[in-house]
C-alpha positions in Angstrom: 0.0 0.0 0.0 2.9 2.3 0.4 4.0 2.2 -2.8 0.7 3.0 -4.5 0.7 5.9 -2.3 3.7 7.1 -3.4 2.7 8.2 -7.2 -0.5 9.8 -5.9 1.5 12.1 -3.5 3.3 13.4 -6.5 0.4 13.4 -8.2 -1.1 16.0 -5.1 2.0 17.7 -4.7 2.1 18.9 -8.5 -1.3 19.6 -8.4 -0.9 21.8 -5.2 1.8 23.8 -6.8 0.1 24.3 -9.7 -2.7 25.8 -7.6 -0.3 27.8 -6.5 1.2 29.3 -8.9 -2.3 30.3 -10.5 -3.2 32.1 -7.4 0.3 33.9 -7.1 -0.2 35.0 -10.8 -0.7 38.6 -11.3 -0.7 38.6 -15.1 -3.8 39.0 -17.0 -5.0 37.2 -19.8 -4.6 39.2 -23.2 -7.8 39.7 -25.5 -6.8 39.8 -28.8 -9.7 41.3 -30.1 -8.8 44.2 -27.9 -5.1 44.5 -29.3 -6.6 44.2 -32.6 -8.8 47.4 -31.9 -6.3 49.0 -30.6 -3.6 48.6 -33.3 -5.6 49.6 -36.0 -6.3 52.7 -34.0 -2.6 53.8 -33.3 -2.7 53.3 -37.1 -5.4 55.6 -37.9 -4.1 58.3 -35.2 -0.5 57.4 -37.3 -2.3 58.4 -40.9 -4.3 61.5 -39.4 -1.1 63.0 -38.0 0.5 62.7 -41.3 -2.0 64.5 -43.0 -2.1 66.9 -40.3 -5.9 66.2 -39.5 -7.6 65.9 -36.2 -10.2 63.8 -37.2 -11.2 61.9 -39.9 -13.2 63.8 -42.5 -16.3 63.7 -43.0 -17.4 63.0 -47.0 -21.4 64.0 -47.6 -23.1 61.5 -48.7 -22.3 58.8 -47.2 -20.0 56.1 -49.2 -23.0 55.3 -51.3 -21.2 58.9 -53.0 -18.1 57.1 -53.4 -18.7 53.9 -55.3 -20.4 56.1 -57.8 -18.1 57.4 -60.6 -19.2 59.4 -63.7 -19.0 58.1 -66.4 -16.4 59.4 -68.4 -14.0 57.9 -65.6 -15.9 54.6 -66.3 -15.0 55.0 -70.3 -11.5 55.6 -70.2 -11.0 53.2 -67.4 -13.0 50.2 -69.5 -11.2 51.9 -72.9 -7.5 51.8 -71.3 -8.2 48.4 -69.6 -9.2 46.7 -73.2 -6.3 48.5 -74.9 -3.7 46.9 -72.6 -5.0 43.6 -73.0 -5.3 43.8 -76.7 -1.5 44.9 -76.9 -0.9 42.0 -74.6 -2.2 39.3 -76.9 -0.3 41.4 -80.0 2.5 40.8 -77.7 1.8 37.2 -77.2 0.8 36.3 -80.9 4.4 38.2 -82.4 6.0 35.5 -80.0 8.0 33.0 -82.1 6.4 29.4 -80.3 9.3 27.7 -79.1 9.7 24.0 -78.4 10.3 22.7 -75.0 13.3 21.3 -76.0 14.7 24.8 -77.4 13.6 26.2 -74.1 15.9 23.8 -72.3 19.5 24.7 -73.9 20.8 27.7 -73.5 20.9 30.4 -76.6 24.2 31.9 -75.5 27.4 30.1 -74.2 30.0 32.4 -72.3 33.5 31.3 -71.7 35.1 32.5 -68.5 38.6 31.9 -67.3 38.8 31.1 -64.3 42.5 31.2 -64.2 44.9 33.8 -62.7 46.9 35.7 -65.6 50.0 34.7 -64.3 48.8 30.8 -63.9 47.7 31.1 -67.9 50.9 32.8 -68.4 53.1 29.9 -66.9 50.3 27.5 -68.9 50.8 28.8 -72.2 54.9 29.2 -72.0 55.2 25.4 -70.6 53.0 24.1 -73.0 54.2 22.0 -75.5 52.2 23.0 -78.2 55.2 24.2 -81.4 53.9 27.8 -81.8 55.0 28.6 -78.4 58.7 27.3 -79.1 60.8 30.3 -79.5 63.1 28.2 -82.1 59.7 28.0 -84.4 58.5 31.7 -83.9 61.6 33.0 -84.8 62.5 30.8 -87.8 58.8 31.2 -89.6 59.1 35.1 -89.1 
C-alpha cells in the first residue's frame, strides 16, 4: 500500500503547486480582439497626423457617393483596360512558339577563365604546343 501511495503524493503535490502558482499569478489574460482594436487605432491616429488632421473627414453622402463614378471615368478606365490587353495578346501572338526542348539549352554560351593571368601565363609558356617554341617563332618570321 505504500508504494501505491507514493505516485498519488506526486500526483497531489504537483497539483498543489500548480494551484499555487495560478493564485500567485498577477498577469492577466490578453484579448486579442482588444489588441486588434487598438492597433488599427494607433494606425489611424499614425495616418491623421500625417495629413495633419484631427479627425477623420467627414465625406457628404455617405459612401454610397463614393462607389459612384461618372461616367467618363468609367469609359477611359474600361477603354484603357481593353487597350492593354489587346497589346498583350499582339505581344503574345508576335512570339515566335518555341519548343520545350529549345527552351531547355541555353541560346548563349560564355566562356570565363577562371584562371589567374600569371597561372595562364606559366600554362601557355610550358605548353608544349610548337607555336610557343621560340626556335619555331623565330624561324617562320
Amino acid at each position: 500500500m505504500g508504494q501505491a501511495m507514493g505516485p498519488l503524493f506526486l500526483f497531489l503535490l504537483a497539483l498543489l503547486r500548480l494551484w499555487a502558482s495560478q493564485a500567485l499569478s498577477t498577469c492577466k489574460t490578453i484579448d486579442m480582439e482588444l489588441v486588434k482594436r487598438k492597433r488599427i487605432e494607433a494606425i489611424r491616429g499614425q495616418i491623421l497626423s500625417k495629413l495633419r488632421l484631427d479627425s477623420p473627414p467627414q465625406v457628404e453622402g455617405g459612401d454610397a457617393a463614393l462607389l459612384r463614378l461618372p461616367e467618363e471615368v468609367m469609359s477611359l478606365y474600361n477603354s484603357t483596360r481593353d487597350m492593354v490587353r489587346d497589346m498583350a495578346r499582339q505581344q503574345e501572338a508576335a512570339k515566335p512558339r518555341e519548343s520545350p526542348q529549345d527552351e531547355y539549352y541555353a541560346k548563349e554560351v560564355h566562356k570565363f577563365s577562371m584562371l589567374p593571368k600569371c597561372a595562364i601565363l606559366v600554362w601557355i609558356l610550358l605548353s608544349p604546343w610548337p607555336h610557343w617554341d621560340p626556335v619555331t617563332v623565330s624561324s617562320t618570321g
